[in-house]
PABA-154990 format. One record per residue (C-alpha): x, y, z; residue in one letter; residue number from 1. Coordinates in steps of 0.02 Angstrom, whole numbers. Layout:
u = X | v = Y | w = Z | res = A | n = NUM
...
// end
This chain:
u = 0 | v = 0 | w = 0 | res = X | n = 1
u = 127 | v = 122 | w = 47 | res = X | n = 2
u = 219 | v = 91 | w = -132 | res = X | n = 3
u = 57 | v = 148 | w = -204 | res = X | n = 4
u = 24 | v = 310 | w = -99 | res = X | n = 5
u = 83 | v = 429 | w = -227 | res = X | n = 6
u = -17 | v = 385 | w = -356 | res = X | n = 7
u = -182 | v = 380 | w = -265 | res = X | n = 8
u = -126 | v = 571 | w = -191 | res = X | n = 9
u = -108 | v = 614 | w = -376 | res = X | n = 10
u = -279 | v = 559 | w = -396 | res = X | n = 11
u = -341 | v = 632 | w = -282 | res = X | n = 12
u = -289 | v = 797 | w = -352 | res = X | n = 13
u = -343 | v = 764 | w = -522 | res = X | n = 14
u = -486 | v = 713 | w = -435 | res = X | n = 15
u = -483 | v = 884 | w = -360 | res = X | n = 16
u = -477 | v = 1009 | w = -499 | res = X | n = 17
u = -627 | v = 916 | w = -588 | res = X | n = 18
u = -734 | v = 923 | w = -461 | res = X | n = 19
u = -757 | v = 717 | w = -423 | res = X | n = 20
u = -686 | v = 603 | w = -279 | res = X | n = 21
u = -616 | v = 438 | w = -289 | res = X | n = 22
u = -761 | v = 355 | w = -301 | res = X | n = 23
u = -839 | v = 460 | w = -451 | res = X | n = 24
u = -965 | v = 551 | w = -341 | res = X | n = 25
u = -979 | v = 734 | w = -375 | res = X | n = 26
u = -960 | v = 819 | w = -197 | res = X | n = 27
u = -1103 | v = 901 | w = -147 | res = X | n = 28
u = -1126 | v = 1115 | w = -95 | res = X | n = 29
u = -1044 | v = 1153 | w = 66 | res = X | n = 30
u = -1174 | v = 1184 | w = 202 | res = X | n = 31
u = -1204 | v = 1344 | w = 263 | res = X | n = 32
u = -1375 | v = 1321 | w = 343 | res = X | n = 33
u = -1371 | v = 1283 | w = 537 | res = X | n = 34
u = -1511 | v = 1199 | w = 524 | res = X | n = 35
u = -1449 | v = 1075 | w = 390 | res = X | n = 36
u = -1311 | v = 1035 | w = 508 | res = X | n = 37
u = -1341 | v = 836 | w = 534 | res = X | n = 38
u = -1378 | v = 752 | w = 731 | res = X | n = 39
u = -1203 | v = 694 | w = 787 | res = X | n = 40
u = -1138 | v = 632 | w = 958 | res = X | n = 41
u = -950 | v = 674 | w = 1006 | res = X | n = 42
u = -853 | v = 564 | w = 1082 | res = X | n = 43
u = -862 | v = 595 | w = 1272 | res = X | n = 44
u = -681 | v = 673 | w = 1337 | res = X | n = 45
u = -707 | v = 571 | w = 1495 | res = X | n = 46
u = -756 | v = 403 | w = 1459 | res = X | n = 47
u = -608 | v = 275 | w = 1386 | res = X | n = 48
u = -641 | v = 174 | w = 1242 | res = X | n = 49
u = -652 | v = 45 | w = 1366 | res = X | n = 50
u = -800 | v = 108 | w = 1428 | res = X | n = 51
u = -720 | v = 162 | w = 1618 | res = X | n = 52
u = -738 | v = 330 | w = 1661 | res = X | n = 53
u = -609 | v = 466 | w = 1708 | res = X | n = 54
u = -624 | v = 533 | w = 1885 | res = X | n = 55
u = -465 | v = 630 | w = 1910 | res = X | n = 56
u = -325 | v = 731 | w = 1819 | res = X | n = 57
u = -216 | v = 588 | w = 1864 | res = X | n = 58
u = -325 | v = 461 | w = 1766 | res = X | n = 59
u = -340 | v = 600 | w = 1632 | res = X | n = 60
u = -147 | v = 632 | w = 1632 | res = X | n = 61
u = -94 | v = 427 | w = 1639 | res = X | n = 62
u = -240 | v = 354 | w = 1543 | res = X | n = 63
u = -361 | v = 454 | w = 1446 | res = X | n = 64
u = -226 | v = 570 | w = 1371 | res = X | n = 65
u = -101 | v = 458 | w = 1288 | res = X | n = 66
u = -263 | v = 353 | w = 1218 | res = X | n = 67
u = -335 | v = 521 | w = 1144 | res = X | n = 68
u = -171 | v = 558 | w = 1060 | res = X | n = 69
u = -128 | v = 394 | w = 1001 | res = X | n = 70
u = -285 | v = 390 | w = 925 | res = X | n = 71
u = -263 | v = 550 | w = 820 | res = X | n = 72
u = -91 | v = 482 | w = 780 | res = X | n = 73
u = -176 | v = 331 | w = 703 | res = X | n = 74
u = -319 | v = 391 | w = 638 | res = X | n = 75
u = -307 | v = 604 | w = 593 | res = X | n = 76
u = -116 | v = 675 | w = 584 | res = X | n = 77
u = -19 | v = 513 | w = 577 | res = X | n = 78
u = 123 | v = 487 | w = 679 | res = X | n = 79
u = 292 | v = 604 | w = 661 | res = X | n = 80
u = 495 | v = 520 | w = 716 | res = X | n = 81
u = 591 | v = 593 | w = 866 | res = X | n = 82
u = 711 | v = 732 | w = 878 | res = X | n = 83
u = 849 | v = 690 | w = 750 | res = X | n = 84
u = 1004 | v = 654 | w = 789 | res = X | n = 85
u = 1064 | v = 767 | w = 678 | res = X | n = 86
u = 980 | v = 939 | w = 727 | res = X | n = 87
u = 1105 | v = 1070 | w = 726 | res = X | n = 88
u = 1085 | v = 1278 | w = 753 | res = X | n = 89
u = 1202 | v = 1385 | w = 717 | res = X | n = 90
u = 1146 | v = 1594 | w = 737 | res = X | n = 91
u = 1202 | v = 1686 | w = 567 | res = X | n = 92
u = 1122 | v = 1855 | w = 632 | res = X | n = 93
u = 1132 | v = 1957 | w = 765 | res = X | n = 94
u = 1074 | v = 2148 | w = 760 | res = X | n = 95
u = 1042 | v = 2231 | w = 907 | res = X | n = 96
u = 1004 | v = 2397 | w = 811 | res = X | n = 97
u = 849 | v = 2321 | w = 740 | res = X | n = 98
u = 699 | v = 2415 | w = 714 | res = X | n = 99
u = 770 | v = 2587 | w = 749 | res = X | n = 100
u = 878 | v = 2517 | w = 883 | res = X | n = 101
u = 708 | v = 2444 | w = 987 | res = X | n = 102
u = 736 | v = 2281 | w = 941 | res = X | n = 103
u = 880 | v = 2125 | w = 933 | res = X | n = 104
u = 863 | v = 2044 | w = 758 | res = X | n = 105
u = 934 | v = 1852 | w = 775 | res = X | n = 106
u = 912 | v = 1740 | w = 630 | res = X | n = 107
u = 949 | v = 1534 | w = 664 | res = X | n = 108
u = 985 | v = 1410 | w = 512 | res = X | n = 109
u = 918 | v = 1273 | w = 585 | res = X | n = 110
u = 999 | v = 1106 | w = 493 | res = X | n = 111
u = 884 | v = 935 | w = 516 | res = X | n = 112
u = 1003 | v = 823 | w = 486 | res = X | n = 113
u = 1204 | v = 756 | w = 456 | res = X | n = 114
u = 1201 | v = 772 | w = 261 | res = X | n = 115
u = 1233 | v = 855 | w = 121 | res = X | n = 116
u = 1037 | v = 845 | w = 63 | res = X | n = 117
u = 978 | v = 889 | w = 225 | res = X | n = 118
u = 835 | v = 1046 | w = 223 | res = X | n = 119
u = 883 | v = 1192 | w = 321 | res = X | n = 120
u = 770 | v = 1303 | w = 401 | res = X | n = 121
u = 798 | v = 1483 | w = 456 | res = X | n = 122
u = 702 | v = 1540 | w = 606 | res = X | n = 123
u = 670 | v = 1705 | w = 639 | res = X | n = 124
u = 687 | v = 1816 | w = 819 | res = X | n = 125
u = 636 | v = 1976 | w = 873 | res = X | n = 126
u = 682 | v = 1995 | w = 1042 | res = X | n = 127
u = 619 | v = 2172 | w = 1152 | res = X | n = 128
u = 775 | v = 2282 | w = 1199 | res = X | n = 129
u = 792 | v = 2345 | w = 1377 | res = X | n = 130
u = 716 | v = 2190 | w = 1470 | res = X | n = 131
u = 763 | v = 2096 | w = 1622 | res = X | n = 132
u = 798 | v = 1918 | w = 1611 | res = X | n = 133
u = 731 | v = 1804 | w = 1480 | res = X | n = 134
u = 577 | v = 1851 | w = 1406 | res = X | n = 135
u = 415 | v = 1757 | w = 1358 | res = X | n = 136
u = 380 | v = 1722 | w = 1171 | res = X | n = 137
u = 256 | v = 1677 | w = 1030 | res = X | n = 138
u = 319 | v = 1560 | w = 909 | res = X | n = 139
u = 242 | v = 1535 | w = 756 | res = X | n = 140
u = 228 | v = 1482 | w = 587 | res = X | n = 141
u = 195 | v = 1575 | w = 416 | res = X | n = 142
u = 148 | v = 1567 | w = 255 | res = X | n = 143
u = 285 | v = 1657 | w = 129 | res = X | n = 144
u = 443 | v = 1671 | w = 203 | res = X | n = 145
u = 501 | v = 1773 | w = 351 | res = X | n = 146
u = 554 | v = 1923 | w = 248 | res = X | n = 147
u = 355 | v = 1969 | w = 225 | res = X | n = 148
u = 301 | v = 1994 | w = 407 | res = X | n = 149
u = 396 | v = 2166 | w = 398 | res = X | n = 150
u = 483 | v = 2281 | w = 297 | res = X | n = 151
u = 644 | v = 2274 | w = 392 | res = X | n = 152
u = 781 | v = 2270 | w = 256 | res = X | n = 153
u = 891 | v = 2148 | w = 372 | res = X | n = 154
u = 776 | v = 1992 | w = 364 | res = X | n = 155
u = 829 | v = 1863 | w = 254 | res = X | n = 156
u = 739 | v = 1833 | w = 104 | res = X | n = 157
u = 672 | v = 1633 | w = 81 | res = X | n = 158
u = 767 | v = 1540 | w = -1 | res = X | n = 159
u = 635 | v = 1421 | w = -17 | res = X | n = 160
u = 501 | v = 1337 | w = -131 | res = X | n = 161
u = 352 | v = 1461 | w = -128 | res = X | n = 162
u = 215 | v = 1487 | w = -222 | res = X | n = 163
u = 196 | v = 1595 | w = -378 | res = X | n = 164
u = 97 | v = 1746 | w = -336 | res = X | n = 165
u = 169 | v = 1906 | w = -418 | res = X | n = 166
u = 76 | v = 2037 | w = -291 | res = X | n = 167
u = 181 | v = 1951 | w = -152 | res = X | n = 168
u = 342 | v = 1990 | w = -287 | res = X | n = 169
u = 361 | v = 1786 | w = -303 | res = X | n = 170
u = 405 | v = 1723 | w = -494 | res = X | n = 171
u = 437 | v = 1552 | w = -558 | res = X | n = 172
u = 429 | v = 1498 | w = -361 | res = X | n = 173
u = 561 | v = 1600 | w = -303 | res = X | n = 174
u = 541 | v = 1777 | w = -179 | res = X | n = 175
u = 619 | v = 1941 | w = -176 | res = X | n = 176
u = 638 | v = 2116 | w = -131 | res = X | n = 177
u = 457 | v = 2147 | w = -194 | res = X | n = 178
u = 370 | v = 2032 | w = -66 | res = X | n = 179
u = 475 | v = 2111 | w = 89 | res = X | n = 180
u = 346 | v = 2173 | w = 202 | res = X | n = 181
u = 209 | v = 2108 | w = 96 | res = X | n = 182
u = 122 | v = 2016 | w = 261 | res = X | n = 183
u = 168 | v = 2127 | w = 395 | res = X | n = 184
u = -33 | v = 2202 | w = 420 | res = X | n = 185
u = -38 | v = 2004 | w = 495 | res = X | n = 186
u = 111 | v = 2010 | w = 609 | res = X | n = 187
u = 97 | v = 2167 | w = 755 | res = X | n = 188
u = 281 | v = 2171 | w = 774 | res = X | n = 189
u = 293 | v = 2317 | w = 853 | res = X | n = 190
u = 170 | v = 2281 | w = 966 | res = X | n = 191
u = 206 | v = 2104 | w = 1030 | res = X | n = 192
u = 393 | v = 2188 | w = 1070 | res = X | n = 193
u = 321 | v = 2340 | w = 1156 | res = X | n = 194
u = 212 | v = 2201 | w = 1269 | res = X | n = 195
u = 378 | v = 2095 | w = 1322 | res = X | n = 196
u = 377 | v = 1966 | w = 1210 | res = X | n = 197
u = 491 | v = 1905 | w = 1085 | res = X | n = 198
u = 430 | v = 1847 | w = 903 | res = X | n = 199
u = 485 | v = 1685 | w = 851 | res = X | n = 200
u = 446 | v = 1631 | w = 649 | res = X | n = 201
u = 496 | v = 1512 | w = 509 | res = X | n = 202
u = 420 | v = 1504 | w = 346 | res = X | n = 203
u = 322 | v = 1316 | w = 338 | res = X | n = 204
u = 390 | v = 1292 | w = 164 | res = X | n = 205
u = 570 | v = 1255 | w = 238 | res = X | n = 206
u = 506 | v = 1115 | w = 339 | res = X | n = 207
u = 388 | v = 1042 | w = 207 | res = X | n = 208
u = 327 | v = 1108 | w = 33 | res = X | n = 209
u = 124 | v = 1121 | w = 30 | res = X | n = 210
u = 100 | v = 1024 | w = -134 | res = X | n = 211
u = 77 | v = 853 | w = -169 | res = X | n = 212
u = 258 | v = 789 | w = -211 | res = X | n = 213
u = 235 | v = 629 | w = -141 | res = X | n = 214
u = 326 | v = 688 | w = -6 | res = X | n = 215
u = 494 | v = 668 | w = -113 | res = X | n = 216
u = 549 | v = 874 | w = -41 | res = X | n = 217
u = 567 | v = 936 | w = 142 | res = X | n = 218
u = 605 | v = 841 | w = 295 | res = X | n = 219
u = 494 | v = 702 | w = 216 | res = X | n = 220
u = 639 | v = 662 | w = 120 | res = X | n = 221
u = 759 | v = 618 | w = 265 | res = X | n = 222
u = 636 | v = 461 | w = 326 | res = X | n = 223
u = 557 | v = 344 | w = 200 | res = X | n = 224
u = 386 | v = 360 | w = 133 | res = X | n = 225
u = 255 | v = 379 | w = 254 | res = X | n = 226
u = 134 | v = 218 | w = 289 | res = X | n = 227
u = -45 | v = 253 | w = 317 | res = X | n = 228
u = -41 | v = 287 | w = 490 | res = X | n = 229
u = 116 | v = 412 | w = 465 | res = X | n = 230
u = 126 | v = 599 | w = 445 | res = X | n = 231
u = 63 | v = 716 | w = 326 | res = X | n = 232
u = 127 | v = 887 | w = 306 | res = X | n = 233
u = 28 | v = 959 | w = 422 | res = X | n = 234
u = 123 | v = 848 | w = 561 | res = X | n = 235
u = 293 | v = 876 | w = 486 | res = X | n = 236
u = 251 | v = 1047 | w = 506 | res = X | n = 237
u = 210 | v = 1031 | w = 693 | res = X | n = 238
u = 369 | v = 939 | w = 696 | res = X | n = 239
u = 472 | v = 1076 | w = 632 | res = X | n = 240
u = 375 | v = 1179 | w = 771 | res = X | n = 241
u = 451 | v = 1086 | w = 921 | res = X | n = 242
u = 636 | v = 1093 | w = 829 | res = X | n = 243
u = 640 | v = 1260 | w = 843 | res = X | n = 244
u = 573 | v = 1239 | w = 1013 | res = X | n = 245
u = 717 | v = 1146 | w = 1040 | res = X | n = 246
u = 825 | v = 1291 | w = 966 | res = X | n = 247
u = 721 | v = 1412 | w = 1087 | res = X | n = 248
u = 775 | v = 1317 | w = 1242 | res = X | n = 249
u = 953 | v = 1349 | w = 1218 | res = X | n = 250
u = 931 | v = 1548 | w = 1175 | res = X | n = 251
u = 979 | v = 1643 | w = 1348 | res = X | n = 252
u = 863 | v = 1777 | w = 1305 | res = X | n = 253
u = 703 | v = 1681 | w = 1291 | res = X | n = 254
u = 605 | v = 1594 | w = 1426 | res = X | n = 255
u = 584 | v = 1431 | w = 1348 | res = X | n = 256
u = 448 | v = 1380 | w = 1502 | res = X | n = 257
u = 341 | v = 1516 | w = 1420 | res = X | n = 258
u = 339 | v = 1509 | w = 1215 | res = X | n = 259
u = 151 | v = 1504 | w = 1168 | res = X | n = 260
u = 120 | v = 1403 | w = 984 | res = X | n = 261
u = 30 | v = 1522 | w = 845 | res = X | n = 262
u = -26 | v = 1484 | w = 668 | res = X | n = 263
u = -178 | v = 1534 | w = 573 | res = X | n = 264
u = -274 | v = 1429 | w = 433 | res = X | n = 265
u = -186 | v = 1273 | w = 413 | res = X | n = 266
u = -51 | v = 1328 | w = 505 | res = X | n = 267
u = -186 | v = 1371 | w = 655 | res = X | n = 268
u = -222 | v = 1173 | w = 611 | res = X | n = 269
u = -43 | v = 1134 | w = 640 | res = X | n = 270
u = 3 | v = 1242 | w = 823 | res = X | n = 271
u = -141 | v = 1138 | w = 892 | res = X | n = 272
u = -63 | v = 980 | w = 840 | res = X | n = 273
u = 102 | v = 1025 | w = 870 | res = X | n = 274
u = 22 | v = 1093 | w = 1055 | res = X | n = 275
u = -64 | v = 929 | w = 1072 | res = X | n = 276
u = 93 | v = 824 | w = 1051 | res = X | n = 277
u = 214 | v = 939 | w = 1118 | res = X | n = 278
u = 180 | v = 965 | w = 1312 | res = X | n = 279
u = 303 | v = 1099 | w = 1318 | res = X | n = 280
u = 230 | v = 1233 | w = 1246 | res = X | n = 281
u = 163 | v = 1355 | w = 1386 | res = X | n = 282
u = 9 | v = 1403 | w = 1270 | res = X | n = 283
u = -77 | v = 1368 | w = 1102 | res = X | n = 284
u = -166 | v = 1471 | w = 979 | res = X | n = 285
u = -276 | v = 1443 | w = 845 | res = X | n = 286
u = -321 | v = 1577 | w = 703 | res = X | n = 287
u = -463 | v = 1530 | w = 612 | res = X | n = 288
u = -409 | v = 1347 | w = 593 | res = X | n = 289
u = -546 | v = 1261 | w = 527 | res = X | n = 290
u = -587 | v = 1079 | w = 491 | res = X | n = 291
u = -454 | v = 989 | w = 545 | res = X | n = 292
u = -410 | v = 1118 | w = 687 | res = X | n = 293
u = -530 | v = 1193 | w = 821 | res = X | n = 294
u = -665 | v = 1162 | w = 710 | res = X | n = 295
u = -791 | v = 1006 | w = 750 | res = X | n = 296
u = -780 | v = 886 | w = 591 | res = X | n = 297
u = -962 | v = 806 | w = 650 | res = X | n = 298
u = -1035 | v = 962 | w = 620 | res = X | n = 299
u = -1010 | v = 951 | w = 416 | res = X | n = 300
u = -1041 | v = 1153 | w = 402 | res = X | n = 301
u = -920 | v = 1221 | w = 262 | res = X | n = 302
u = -757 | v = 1121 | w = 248 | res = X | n = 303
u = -776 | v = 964 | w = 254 | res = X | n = 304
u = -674 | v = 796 | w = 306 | res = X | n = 305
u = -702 | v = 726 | w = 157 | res = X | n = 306
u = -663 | v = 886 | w = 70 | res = X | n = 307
u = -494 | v = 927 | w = 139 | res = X | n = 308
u = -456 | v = 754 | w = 118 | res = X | n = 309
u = -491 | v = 765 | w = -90 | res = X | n = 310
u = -436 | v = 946 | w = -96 | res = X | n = 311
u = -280 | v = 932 | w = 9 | res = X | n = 312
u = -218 | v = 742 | w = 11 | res = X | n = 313
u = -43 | v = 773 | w = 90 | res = X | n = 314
u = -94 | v = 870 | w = 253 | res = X | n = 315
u = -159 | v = 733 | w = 349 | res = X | n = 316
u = -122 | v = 527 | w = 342 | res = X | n = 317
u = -212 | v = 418 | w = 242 | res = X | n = 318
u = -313 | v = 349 | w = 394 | res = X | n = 319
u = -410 | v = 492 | w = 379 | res = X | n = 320
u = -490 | v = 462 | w = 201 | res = X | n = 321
u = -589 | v = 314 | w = 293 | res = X | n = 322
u = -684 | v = 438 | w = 361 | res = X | n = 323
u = -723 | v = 531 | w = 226 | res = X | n = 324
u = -891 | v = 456 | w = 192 | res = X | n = 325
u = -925 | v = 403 | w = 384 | res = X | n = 326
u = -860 | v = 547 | w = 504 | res = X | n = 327
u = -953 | v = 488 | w = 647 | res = X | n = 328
u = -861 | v = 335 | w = 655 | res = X | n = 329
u = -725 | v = 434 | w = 675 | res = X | n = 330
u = -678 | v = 393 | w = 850 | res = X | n = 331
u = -617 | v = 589 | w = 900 | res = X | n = 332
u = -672 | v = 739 | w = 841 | res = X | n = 333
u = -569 | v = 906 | w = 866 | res = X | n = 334
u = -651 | v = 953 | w = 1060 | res = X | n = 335
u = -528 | v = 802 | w = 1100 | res = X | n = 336
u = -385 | v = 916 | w = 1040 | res = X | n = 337
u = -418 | v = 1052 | w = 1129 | res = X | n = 338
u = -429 | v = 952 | w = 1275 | res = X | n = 339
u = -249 | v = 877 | w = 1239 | res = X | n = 340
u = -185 | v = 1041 | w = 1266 | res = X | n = 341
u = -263 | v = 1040 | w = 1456 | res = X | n = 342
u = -192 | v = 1083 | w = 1582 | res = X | n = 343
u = -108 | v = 1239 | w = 1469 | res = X | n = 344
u = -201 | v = 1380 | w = 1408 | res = X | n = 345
u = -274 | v = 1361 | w = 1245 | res = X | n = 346
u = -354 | v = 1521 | w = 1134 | res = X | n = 347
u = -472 | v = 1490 | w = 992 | res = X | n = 348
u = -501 | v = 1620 | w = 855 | res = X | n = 349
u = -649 | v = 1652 | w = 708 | res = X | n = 350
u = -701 | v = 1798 | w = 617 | res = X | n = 351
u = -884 | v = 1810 | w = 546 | res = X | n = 352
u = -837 | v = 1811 | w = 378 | res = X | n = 353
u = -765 | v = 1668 | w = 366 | res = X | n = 354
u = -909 | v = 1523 | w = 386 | res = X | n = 355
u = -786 | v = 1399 | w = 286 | res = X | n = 356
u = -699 | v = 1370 | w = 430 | res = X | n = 357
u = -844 | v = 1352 | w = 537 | res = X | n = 358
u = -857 | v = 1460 | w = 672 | res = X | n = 359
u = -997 | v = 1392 | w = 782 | res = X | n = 360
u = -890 | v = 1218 | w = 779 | res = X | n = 361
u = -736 | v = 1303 | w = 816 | res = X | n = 362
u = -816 | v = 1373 | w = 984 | res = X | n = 363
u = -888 | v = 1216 | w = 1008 | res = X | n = 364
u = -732 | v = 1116 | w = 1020 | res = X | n = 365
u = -681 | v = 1229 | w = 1151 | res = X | n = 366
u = -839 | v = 1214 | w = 1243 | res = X | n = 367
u = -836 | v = 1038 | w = 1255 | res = X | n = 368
u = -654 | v = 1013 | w = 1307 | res = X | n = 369
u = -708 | v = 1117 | w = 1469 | res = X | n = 370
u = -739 | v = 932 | w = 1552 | res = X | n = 371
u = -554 | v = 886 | w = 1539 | res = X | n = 372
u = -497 | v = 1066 | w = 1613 | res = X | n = 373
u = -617 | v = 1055 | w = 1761 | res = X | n = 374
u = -515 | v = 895 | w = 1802 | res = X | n = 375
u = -384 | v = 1035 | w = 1855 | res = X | n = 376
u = -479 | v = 1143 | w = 1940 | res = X | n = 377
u = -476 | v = 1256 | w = 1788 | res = X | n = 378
u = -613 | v = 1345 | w = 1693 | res = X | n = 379
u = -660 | v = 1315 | w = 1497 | res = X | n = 380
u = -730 | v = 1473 | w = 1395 | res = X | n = 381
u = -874 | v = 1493 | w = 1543 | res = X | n = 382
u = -1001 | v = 1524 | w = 1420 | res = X | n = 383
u = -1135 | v = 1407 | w = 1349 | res = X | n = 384
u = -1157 | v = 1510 | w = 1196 | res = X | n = 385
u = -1058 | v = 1579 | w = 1043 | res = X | n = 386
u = -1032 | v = 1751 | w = 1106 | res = X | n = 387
u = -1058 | v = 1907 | w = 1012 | res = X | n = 388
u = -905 | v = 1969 | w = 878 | res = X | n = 389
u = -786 | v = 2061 | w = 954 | res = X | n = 390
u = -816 | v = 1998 | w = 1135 | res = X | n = 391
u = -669 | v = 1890 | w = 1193 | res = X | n = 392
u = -744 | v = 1765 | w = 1329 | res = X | n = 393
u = -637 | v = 1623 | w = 1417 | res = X | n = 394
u = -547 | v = 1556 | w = 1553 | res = X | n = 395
u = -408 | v = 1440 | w = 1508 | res = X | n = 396
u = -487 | v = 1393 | w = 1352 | res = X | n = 397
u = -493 | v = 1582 | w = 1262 | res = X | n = 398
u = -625 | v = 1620 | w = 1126 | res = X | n = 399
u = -687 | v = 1758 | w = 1012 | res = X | n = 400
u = -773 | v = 1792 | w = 848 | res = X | n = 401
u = -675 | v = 1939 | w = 774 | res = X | n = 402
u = -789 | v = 2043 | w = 636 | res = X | n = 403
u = -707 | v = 2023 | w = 465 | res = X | n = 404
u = -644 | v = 1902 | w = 361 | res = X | n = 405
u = -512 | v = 1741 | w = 373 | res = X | n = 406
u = -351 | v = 1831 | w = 424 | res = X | n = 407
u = -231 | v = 1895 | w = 593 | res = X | n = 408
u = -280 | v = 2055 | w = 639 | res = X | n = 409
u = -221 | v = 2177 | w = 742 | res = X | n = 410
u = -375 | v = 2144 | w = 844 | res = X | n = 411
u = -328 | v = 1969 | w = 853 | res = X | n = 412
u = -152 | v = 2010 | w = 929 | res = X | n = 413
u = -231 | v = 2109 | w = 1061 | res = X | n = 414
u = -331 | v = 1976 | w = 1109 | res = X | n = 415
u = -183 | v = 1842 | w = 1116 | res = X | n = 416
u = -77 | v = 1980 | w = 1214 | res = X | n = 417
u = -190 | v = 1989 | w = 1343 | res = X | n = 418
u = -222 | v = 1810 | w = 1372 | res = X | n = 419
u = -25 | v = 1784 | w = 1378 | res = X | n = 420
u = -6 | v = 1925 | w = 1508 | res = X | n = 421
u = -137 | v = 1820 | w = 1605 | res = X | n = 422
u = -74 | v = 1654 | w = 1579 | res = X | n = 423
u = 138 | v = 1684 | w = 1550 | res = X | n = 424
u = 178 | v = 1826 | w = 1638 | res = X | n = 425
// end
């Protein structure tokens, strides 16, 4: 089976662009109707699959938990390797007269592996000037290359595979001086430094390309091709995240007991995994994440399981195309995510304009991993209902439903900011 996985992921594209799945059915209108949404039952966070009930955060912590994760290894993300050997950093920038002199500009080739085809990586730092001790940070993940989140001539330009998109300056897959800056409206630089926290980024294309290459490019290539229960790029992604995690904890400047996890879209989809998996992130936040992130899969309102699985064939392991047809027999749905994150602080945006990624089921998910987060003594979002946009509710489980449309804002920031100051500082 595994020998024939890229040619049923081709498929599945071709599949894709014409409009049909695998088995010839044309996929149906995305549902945007709440009251089409079909009955469903989730999974209860505190019963086993034995049928025994958890009563404490000890049975949570030695039972429930590793079930609940193995089970989205198996059957949603697929399973990702250990820390290579291999990892090396090595800092090729240092500026402390970034940013006008407010900031420290560090950038970090990070090298996966002891070869000469090994992928390298270059993570991105901002740290605050004039602070005492190690500071708190958000580490995240973006979209096309480090050299867009601000106009700072210093950053790197991405060396990288990107896509072609001439308004972000990229031609025949390649960046430059045109797309510097080209992102920053997403990124509230100057704000996250004037809080106390450093900014931590890497563009997702130098851990994995987001095409379906049969996962001959990235850190896929280092390990052989994945079985069906293996990752997709979505986990090597993740993965990537907790390398430079492991970069983070050697920096003297950054508190590595406090780095909250941050991506938006599919990379919102990706901090929660990598949050899930990764116990030592301090926080996790998800921006508009969708199916496949905060978002409830049960709930079949906009993207769909079996449409991110036809559209997108790489992102997740092939497990997951069982379900395309039969979610509810899905044994987790994404509340059980959430709750992986528990006993850590967990923040879950939407915006209204964006009903693709469902933003009833994303607040949902977070409502019902409150169960698992009482087990600590700890409070969920405290609300029974989808508040109001613009009205951040939440506990240790954050929420709100930002006006607009699928994108970081600097309302979004704020939000984050605050429940960091709450949670990290």
């Amino acid at each position: 089976m595994t020998n024939l996985r890229p040619t049923r992921r081709l498929s599945l594209a071709i599949a894709t662009l014409i409009g049909f799945t695998m088995s010839d059915s044309p996929l149906p209108a995305a549902n945007y109707d709440e009251a089409e949404v079909p009955r469903y039952e989730l999974p209860d966070p505190l019963t086993m699959q034995n049928g025994t009930r958890v009563k404490s955060a000890k049975d949570w912590v030695e039972k429930r938990r590793p079930e609940v994760l193995e089970l989205f290894r198996k059957h949603v993300y697929g399973r990702s390797p250990e820390r290579p050997s291999g990892l090396k950093f090595k800092v090729i920038q240092n500026d402390t007269t970034a940013l006008g002199g407010q900031a420290v500009r560090r950038e970090v080739l990070i090298t996966f592996a002891r070869n000469e085809a090994t992928p390298e990586a270059t993570l991105l730092i901002y740290l605050p000037k004039d602070t005492d001790g190690p500071v708190p940070a958000f580490l995240t993940i973006n979209f096309v290359g480090n050299h867009t989140l601000h106009t700072d001539p210093g950053i790197s330009i991405s060396r990288s595979w990107v896509r072609n998109n001439k308004d972000w300056g990229i031609d025949n897959n390649r960046a430059d001086e045109r797309s510097r800056g080209s992102r920053r409206s997403r990124w509230a630089v100057e704000k996250i430094l004037k809080r106390g926290y450093a900014l931590a980024t890497i563009y997702y294309g130098d851990i994995d390309p987001d095409y379906d290459d049969g996962f001959a490019n990235g850190i896929h290539r280092l390990y052989p091709k994945p079985k069906p229960d293996e990752w997709g790029s979505i986990s090597a992604w993740a993965w990537g995240m907790s390398r430079c995690l492991d970069y983070l904890e050697t920096d003297r400047d950054i508190n590595a007991k406090k780095v909250a996890v941050m991506g938006h879209s599919r990379l919102g989809k990706t901090s929660l995994w990598a949050g899930a998996q990764d116990e030592r992130f301090a926080m996790v936040i998800s921006n508009d994440s969708g199916c496949g992130g905060a978002a409830l899969s049960r709930r079949e309102f906009g993207e769909t399981v079996k449409r991110i699985n036809t559209s997108f064939p790489h992102w997740f392991c092939d497990n997951f195309t069982q379900y395309n047809d039969r979610i509810n027999d899905l044994p987790v749905d994404q509340h059980l995510l959430i709750a992986l994150v528990a006993p850590r602080p967990v923040y879950i945006a939407s915006a209204t304009g964006d009903p693709w990624a469902d933003p009833k089921g994303e607040f949902l998910s977070g409502y019902h991993a409150a169960p698992v987060y009482e087990l600590f003594g700890l409070k969920g979002v405290g609300v029974a209902k989808q508040p109001k946009a613009d009205h951040p509710v939440g506990h240790h489980i954050g929420y709100h439903l930002r006006t607009g449309k699928h994108d970081v804002t600097d309302f979004d920031w704020e939000q984050y900011l605050n429940f960091a100051d709450r949670h990290l500082k």
